[in-house]
N, C-alpha and C positions, 0 to 999 in steps of 0.2 A: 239381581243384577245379572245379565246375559254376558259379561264377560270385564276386562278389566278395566278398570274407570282410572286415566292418570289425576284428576283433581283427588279422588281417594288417596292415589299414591302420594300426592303433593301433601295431602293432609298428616300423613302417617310417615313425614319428612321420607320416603323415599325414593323422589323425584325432587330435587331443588328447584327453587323459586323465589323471589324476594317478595316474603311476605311483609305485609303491613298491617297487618290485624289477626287477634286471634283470642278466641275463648273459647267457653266450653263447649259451644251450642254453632259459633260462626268462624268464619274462617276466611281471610281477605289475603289477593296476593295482586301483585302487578303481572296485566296482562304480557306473557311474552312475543307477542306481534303485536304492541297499541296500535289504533287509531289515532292518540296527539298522547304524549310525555303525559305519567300520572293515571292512564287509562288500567283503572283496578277490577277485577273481579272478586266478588264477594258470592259466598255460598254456605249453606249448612253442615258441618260437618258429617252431618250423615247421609247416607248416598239414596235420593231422590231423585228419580231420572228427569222428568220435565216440572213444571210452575203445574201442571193440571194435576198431577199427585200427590203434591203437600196437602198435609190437613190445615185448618184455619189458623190452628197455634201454630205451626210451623210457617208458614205464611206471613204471621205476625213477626215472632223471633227474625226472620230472614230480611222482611222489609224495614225493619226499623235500624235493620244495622245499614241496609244500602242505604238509608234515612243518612242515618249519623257518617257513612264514608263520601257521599254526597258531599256535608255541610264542611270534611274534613278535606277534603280535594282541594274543594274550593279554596279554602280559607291558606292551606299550606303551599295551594300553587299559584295563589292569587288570581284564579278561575274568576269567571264571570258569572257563571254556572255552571252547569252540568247536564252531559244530557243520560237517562237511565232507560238499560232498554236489557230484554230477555227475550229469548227467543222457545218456542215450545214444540220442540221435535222438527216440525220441519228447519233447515237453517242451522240446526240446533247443535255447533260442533264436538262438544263432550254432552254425553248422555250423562250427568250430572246437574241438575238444574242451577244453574247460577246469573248473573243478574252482572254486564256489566256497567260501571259508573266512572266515565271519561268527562274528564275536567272540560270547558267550554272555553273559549274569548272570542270576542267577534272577530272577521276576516282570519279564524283561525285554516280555513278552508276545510273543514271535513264533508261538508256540502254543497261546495260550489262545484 
């Protein structure tokens, strides 16, 4: 790691955040600037700078919990969907690779 990562610090509760998930492996918290109400970032607890540096298991672990925080947005914010999106270095605003998952409903306007 080239210097300090706040999602590490968020992880290591020493940056507050409301988080909304968490085990041993992943680590979910509400973005603090969403996009629409519910807009969560989900990440690895261990510090992997972009999506192109995970190993395949890791990859796995990661995607199946933005799986599961996806099905849970939805369902807890009464979403319509969801849309799941990462960004890999370029874009990319913490150098901790994380994946975020923003609740959907149509004429919500995030793309109009």
């Amino acid at each position: 790691m080239a210097g300090p990562c706040v999602f590490c610090d968020i992880v290591r509760a020493e940056v507050p955040a409301h988080v909304v998930h968490q085990d041993a492996r992943v680590f979910a918290f509400l973005d603090h600037s969403p996009l629409l109400h519910g807009h969560t970032l989900v990440l690895l607890r261990e510090h992997v700078e972009s999506l192109d540096d995970l190993s395949d298991e890791q990859t796995a672990t990661l995607f199946a919990a933005v799986r599961r925080m996806s099905i849970a947005v939805q369902r807890g914010l009464g979403a319509e969907g969801s849309l799941v999106v990462t960004n890999t270095r370029i874009s990319q605003s913490v150098p901790h690779v994380h994946v975020h998952v923003v609740p959907r409903r149509k004429g919500d306007g995030l793309f109009s």
